[in-house]
N, CA and C atoms of all chains as a GROMACS GRO file, in nm:
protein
  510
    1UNK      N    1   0.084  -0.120   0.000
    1UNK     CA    2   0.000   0.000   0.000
    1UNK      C    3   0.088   0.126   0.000
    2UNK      N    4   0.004   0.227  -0.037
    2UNK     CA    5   0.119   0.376  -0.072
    2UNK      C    6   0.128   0.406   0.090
    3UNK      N    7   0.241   0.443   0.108
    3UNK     CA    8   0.260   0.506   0.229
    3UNK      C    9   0.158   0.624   0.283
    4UNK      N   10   0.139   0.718   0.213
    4UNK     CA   11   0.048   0.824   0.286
    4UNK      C   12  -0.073   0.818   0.265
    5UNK      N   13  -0.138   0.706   0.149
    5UNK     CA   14  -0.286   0.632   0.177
    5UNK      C   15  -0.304   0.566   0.318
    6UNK      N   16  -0.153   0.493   0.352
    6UNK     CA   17  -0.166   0.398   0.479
    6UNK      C   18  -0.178   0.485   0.608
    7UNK      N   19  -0.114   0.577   0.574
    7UNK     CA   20  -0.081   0.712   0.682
    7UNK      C   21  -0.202   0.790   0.698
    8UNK      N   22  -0.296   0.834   0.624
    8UNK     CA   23  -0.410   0.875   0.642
    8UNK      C   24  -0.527   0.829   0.677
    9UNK      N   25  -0.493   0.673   0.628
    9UNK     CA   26  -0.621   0.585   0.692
    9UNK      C   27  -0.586   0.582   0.839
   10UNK      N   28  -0.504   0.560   0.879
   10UNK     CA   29  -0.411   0.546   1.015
   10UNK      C   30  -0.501   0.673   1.107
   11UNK      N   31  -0.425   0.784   1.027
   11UNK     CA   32  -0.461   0.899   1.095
   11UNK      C   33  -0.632   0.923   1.132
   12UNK      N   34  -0.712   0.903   0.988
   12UNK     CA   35  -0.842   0.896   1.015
   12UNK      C   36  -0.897   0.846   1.132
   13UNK      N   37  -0.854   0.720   1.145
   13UNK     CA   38  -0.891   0.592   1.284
   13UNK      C   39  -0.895   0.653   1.381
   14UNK      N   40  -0.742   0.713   1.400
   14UNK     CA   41  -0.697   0.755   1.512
   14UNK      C   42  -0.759   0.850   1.574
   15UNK      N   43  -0.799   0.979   1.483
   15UNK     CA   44  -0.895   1.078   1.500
   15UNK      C   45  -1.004   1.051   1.552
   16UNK      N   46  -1.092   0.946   1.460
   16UNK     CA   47  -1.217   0.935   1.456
   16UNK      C   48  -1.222   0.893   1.600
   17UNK      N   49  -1.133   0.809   1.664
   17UNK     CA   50  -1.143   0.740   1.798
   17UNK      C   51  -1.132   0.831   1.902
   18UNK      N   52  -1.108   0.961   1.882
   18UNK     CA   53  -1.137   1.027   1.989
   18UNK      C   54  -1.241   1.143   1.993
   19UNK      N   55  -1.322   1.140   1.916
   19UNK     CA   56  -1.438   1.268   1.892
   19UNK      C   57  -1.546   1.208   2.014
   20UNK      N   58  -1.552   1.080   2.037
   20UNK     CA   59  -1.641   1.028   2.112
   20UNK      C   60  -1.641   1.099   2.265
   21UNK      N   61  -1.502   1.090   2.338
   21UNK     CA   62  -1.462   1.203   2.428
   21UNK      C   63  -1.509   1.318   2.461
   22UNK      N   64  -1.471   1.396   2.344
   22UNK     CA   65  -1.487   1.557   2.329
   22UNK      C   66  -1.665   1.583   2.366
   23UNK      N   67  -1.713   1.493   2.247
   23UNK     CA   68  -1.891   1.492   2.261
   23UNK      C   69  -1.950   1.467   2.398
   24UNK      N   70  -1.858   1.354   2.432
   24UNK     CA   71  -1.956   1.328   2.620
   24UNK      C   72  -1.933   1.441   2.683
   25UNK      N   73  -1.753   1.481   2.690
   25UNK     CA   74  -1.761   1.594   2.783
   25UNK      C   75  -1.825   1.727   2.767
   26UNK      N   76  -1.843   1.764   2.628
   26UNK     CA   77  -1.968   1.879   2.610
   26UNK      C   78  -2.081   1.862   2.620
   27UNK      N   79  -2.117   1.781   2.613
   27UNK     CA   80  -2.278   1.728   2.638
   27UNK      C   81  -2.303   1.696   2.792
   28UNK      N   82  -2.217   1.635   2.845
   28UNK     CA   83  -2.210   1.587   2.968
   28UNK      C   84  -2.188   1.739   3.125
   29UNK      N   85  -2.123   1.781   3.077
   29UNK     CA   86  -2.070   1.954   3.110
   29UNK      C   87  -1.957   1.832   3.253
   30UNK      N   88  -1.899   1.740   3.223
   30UNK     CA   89  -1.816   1.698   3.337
   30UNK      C   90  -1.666   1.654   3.310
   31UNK      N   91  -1.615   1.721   3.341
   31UNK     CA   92  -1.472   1.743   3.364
   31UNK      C   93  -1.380   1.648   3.465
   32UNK      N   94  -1.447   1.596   3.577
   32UNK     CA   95  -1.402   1.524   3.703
   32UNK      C   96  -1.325   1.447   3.632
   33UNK      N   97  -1.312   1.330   3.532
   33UNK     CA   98  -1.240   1.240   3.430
   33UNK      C   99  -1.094   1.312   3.413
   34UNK      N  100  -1.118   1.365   3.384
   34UNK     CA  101  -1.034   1.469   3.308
   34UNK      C  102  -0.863   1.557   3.374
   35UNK      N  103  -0.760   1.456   3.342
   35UNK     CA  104  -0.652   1.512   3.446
   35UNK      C  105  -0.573   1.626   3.350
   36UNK      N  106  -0.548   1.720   3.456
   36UNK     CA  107  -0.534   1.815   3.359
   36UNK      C  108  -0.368   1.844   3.312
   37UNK      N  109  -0.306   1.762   3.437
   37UNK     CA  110  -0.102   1.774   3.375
   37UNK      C  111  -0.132   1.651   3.288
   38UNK      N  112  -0.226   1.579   3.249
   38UNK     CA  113  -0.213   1.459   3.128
   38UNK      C  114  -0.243   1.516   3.038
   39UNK      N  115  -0.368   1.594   3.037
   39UNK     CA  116  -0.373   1.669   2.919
   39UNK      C  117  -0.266   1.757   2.881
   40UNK      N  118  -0.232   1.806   2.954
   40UNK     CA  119  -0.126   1.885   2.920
   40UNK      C  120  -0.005   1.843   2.852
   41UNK      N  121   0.056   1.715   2.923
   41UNK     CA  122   0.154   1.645   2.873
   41UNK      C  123   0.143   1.582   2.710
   42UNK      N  124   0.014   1.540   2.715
   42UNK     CA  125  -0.027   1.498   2.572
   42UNK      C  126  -0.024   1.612   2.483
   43UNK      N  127  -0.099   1.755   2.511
   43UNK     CA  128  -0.100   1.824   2.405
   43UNK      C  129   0.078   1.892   2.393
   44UNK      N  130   0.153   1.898   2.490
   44UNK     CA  131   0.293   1.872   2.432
   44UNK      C  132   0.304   1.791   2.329
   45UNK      N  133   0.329   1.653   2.395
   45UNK     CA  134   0.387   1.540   2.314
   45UNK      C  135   0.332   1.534   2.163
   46UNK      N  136   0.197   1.562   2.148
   46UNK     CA  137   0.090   1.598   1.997
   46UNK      C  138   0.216   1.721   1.943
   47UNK      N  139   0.169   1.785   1.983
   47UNK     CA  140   0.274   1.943   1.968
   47UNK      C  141   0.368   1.912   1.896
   48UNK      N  142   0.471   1.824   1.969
   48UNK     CA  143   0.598   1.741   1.900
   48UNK      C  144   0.608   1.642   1.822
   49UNK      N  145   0.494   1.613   1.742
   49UNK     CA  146   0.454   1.498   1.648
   49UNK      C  147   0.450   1.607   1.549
   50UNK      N  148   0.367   1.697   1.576
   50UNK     CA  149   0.356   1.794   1.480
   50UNK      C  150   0.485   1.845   1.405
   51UNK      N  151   0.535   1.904   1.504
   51UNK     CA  152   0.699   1.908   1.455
   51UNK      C  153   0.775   1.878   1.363
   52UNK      N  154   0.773   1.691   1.430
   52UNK     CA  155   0.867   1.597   1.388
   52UNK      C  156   0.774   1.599   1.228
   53UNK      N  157   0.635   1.581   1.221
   53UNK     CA  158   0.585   1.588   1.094
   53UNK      C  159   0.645   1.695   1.003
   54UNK      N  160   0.696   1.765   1.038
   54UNK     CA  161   0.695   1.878   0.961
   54UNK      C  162   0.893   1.888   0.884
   55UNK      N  163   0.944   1.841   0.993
   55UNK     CA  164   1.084   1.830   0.979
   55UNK      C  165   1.062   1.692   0.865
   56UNK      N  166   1.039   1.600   0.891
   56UNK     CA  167   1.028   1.471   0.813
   56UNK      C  168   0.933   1.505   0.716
   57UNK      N  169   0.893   1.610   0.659
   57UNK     CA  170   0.753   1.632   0.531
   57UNK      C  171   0.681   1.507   0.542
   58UNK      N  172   0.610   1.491   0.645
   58UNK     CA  173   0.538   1.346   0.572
   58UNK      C  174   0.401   1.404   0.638
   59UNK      N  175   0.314   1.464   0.547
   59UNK     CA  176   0.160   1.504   0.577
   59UNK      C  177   0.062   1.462   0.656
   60UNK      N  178   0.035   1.288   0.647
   60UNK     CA  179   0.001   1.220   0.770
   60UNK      C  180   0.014   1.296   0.893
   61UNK      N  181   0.158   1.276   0.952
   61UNK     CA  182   0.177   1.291   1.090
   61UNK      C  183   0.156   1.423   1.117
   62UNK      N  184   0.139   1.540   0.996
   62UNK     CA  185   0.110   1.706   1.049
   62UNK      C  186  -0.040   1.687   1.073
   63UNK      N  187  -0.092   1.637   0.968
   63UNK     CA  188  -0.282   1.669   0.994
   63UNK      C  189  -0.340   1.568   1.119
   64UNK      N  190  -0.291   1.453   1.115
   64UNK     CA  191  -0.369   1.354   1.248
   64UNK      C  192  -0.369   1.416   1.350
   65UNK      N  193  -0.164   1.467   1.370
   65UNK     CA  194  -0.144   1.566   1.520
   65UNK      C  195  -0.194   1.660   1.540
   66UNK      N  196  -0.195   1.753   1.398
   66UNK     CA  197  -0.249   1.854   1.420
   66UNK      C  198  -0.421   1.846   1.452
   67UNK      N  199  -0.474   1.755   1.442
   67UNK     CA  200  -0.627   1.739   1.436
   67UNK      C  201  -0.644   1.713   1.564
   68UNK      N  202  -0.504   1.577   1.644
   68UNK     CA  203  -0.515   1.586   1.802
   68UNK      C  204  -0.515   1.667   1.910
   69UNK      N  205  -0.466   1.793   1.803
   69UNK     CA  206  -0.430   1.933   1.897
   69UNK      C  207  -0.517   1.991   1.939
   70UNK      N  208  -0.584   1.997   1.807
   70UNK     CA  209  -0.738   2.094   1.824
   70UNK      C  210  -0.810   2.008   1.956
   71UNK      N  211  -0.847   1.849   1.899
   71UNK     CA  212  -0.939   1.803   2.016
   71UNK      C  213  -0.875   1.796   2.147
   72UNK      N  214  -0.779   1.816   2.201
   72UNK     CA  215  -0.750   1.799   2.306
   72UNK      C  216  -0.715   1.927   2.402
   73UNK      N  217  -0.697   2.057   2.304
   73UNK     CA  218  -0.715   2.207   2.316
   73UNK      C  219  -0.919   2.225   2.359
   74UNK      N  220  -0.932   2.143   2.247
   74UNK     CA  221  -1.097   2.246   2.307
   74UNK      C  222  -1.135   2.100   2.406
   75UNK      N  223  -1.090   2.000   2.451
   75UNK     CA  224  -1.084   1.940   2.587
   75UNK      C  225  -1.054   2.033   2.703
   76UNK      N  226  -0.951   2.080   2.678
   76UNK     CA  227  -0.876   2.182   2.774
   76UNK      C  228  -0.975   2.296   2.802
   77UNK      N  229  -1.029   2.362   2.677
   77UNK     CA  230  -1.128   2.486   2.716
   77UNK      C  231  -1.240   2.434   2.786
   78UNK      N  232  -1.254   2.297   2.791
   78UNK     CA  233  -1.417   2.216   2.829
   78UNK      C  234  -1.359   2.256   2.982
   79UNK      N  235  -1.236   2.176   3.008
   79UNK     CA  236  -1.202   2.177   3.178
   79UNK      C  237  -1.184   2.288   3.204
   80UNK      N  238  -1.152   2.421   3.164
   80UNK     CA  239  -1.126   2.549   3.235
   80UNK      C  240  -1.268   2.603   3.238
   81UNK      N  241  -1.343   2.565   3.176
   81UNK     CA  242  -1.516   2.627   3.133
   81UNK      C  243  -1.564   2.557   3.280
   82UNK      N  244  -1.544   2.388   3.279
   82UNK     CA  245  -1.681   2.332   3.353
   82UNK      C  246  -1.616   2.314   3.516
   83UNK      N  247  -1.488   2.347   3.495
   83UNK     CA  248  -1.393   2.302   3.654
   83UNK      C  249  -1.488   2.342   3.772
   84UNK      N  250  -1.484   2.442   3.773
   84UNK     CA  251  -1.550   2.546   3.881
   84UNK      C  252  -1.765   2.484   3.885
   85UNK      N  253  -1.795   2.467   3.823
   85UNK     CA  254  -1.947   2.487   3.818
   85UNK      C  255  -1.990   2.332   3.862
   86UNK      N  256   1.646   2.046   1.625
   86UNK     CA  257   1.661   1.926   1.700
   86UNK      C  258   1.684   1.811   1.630
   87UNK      N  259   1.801   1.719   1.664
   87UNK     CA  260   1.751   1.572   1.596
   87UNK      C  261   1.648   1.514   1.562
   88UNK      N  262   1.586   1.483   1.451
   88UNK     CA  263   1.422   1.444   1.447
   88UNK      C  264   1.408   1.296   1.516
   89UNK      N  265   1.506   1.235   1.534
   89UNK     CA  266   1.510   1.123   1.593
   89UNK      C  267   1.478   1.127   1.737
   90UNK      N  268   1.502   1.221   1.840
   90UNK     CA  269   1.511   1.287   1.944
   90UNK      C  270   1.374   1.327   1.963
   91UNK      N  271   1.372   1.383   1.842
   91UNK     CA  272   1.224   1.478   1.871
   91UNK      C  273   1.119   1.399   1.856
   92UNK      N  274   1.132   1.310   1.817
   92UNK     CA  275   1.030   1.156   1.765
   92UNK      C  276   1.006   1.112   1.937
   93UNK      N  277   1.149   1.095   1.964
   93UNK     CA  278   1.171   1.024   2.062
   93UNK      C  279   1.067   1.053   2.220
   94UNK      N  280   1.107   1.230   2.218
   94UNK     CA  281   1.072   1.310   2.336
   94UNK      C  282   0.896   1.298   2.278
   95UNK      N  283   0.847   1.324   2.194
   95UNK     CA  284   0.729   1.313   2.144
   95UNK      C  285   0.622   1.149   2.182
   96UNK      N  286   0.706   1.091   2.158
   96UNK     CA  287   0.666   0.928   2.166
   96UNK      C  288   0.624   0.920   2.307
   97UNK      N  289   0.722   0.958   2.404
   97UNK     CA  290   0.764   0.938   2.581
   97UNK      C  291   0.652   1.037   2.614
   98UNK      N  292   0.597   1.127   2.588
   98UNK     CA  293   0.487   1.236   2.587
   98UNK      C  294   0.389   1.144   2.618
   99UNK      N  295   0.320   1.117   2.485
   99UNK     CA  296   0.222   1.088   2.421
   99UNK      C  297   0.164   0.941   2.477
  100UNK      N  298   0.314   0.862   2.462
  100UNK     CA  299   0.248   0.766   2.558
  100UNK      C  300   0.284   0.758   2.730
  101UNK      N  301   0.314   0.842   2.802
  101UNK     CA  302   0.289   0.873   2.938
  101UNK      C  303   0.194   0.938   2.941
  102UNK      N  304   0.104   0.998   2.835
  102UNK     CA  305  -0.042   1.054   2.900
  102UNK      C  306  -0.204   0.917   2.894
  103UNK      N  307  -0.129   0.818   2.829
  103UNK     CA  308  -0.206   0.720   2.821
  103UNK      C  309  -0.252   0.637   2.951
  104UNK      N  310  -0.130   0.591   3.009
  104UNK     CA  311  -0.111   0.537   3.128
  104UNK      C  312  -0.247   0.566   3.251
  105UNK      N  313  -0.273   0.666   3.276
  105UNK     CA  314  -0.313   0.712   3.416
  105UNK      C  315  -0.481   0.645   3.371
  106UNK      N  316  -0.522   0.646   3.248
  106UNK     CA  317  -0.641   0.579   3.201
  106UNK      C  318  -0.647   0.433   3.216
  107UNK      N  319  -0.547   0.344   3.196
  107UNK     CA  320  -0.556   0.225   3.236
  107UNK      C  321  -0.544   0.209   3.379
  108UNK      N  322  -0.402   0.262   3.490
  108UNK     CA  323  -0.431   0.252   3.618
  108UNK      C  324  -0.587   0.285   3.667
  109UNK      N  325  -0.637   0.390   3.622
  109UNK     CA  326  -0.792   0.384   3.705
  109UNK      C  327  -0.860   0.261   3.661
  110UNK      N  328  -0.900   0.228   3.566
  110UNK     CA  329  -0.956   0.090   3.472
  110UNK      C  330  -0.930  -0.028   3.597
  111UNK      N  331  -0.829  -0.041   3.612
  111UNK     CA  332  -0.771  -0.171   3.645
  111UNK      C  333  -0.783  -0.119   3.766
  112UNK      N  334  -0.730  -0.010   3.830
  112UNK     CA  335  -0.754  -0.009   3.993
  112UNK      C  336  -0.926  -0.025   4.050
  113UNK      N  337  -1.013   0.114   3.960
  113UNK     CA  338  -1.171   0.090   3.966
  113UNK      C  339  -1.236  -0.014   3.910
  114UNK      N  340  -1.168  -0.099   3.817
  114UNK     CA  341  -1.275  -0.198   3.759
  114UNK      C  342  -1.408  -0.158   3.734
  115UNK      N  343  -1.390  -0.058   3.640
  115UNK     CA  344  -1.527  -0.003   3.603
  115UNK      C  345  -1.457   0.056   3.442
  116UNK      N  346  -1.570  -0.024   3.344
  116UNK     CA  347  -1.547   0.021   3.240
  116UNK      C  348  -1.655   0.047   3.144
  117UNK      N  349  -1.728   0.122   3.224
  117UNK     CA  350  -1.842   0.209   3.178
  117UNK      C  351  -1.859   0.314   3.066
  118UNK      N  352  -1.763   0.360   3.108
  118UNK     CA  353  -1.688   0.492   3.028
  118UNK      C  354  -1.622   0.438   2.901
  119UNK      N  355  -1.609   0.344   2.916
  119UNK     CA  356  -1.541   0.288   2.754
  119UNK      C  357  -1.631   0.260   2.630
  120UNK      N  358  -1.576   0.283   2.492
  120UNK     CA  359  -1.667   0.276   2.396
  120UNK      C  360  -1.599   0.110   2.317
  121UNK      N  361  -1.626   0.002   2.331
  121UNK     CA  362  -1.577  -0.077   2.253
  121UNK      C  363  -1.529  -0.066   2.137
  122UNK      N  364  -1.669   0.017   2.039
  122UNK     CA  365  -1.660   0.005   1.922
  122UNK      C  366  -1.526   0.104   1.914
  123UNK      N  367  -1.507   0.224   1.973
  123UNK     CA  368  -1.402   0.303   1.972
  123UNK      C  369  -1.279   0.286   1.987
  124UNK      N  370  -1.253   0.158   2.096
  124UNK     CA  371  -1.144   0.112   2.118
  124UNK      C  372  -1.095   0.016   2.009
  125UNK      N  373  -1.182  -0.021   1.954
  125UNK     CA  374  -1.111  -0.124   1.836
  125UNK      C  375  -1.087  -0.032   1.747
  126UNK      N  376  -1.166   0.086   1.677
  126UNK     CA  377  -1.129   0.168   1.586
  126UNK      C  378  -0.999   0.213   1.584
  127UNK      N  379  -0.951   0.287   1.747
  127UNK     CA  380  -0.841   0.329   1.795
  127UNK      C  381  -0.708   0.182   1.769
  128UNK      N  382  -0.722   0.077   1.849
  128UNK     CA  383  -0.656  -0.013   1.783
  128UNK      C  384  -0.606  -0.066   1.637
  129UNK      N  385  -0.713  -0.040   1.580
  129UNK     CA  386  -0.707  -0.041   1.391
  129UNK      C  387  -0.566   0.067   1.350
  130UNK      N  388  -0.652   0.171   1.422
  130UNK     CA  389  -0.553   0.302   1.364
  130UNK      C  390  -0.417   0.276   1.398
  131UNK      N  391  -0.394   0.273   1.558
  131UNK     CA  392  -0.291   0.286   1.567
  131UNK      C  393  -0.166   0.164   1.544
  132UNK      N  394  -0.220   0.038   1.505
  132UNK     CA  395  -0.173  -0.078   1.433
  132UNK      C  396  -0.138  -0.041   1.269
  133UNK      N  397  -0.216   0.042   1.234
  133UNK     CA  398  -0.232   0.096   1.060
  133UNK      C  399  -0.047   0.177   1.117
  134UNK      N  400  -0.042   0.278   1.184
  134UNK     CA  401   0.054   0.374   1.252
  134UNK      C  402   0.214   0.277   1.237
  135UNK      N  403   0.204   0.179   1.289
  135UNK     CA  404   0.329   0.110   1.347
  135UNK      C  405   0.353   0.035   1.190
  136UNK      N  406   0.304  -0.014   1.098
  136UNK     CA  407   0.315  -0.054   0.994
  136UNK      C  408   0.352   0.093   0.895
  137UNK      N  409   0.275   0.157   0.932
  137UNK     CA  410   0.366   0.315   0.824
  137UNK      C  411   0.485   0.347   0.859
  138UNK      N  412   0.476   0.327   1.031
  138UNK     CA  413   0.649   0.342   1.064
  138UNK      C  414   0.756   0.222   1.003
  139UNK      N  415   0.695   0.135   1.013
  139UNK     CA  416   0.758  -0.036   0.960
  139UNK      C  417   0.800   0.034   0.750
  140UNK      N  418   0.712   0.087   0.690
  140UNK     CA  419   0.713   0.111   0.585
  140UNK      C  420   0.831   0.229   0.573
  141UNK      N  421   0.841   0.350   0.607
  141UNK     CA  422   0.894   0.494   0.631
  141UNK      C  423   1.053   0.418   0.719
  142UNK      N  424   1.036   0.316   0.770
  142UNK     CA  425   1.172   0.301   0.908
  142UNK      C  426   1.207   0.434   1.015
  143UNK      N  427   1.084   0.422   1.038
  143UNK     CA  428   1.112   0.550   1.152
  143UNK      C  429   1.053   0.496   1.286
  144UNK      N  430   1.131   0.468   1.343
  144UNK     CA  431   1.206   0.414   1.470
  144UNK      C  432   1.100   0.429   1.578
  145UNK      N  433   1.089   0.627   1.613
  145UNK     CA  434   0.971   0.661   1.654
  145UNK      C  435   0.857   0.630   1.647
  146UNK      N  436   0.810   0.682   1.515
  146UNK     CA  437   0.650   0.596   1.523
  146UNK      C  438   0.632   0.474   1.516
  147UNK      N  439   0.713   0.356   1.551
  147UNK     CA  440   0.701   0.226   1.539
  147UNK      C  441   0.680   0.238   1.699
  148UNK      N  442   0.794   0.249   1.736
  148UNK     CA  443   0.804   0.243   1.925
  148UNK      C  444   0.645   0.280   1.971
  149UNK      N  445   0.641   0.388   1.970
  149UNK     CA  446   0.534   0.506   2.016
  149UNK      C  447   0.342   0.442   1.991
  150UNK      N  448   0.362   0.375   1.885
  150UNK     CA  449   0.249   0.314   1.832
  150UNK      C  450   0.255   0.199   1.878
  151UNK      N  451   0.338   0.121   1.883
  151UNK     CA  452   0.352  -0.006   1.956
  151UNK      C  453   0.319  -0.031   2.080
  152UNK      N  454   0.323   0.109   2.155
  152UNK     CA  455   0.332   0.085   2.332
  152UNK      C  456   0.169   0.133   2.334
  153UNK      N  457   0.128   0.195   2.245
  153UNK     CA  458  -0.012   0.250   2.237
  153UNK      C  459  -0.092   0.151   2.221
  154UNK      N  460  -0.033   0.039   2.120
  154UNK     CA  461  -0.113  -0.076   2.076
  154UNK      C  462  -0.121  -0.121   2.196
  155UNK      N  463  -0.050  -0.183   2.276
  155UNK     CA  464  -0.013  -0.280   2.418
  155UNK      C  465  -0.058  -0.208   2.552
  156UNK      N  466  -0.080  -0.056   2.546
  156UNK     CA  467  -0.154  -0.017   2.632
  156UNK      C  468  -0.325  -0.054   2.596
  157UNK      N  469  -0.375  -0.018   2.486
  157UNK     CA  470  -0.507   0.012   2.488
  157UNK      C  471  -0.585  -0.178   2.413
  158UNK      N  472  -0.467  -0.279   2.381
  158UNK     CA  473  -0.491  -0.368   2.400
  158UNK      C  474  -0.533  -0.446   2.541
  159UNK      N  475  -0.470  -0.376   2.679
  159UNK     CA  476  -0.471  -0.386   2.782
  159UNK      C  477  -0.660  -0.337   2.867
  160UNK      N  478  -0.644  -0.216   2.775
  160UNK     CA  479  -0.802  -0.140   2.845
  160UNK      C  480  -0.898  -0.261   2.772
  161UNK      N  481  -0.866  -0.323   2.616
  161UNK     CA  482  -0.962  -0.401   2.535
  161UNK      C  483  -0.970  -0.531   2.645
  162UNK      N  484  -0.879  -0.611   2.665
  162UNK     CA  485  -0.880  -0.703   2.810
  162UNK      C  486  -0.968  -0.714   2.934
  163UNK      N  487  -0.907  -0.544   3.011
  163UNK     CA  488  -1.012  -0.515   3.095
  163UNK      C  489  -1.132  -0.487   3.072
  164UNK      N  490  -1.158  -0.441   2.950
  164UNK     CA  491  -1.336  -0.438   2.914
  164UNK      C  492  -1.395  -0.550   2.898
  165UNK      N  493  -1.303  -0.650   2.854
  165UNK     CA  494  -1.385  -0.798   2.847
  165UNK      C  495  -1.406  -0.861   2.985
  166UNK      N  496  -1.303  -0.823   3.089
  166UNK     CA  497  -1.297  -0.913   3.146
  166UNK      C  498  -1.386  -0.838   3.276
  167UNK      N  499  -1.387  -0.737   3.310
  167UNK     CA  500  -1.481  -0.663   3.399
  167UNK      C  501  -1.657  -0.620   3.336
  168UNK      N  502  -1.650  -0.607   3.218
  168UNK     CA  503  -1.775  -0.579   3.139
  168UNK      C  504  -1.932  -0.650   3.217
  169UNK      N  505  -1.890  -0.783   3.242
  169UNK     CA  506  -2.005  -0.847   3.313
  169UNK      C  507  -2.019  -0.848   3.470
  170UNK      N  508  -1.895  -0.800   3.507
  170UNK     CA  509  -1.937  -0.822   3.662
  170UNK      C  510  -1.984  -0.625   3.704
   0.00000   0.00000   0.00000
């Protein structure tokens, strides 16, 4: 298989497997789950995928990471929104 | 930065934010919160991941995807095996 067909299906999966998350915790308005130096650590480590995607040109690893960024950024705005309430 | 490095520090990220999700799993034995169908999707993907690295020879995303596979193969375990009680 072509490498960045395999790389995008990859990425798709990977994505798709975490929208389920994002939806409970906005719908749900609950945060308690939710550790926030993990998140943090992850949206580093995403951060640095991004990177490494970018140094290595290989498109896959910029859009999946970059797609992990977003969901795990507006995770982050969910816990600073619902922490308190 | 070395992209090898940066793979590296990225990988050690990404999968130390995984971890703290299986210790609760396995400490609470409650896997309520889990989506089956999601976890196999996530498994698909990130198995698709370690074969692009296998394809590309990049060291990183083989490692990084590998420990992801063997972690969340681990949560697929505990969902079978706590699911009924």
């Amino acid at each position: 298989m072509d490498e960045n067909i395999l790389g995008i299906i990859a990425g798709v999966l990977t994505s798709i497997s975490m929208i389920p998350q994002l939806i409970k915790v906005i719908r749900e308005k609950n945060v308690e789950d939710i550790s926030l130096v993990m998140l943090l650590v992850l949206i580093s480590g995403l951060s640095l995928w991004v990177w490494y995607g970018f140094k290595k040109d290989e498109l896959p690893i910029i859009l999946s990471n970059a797609f992990a960024v977003l969901v795990n950024i507006s995770l982050l705005i969910c816990y600073m929104f619902y922490r308190k309430s």
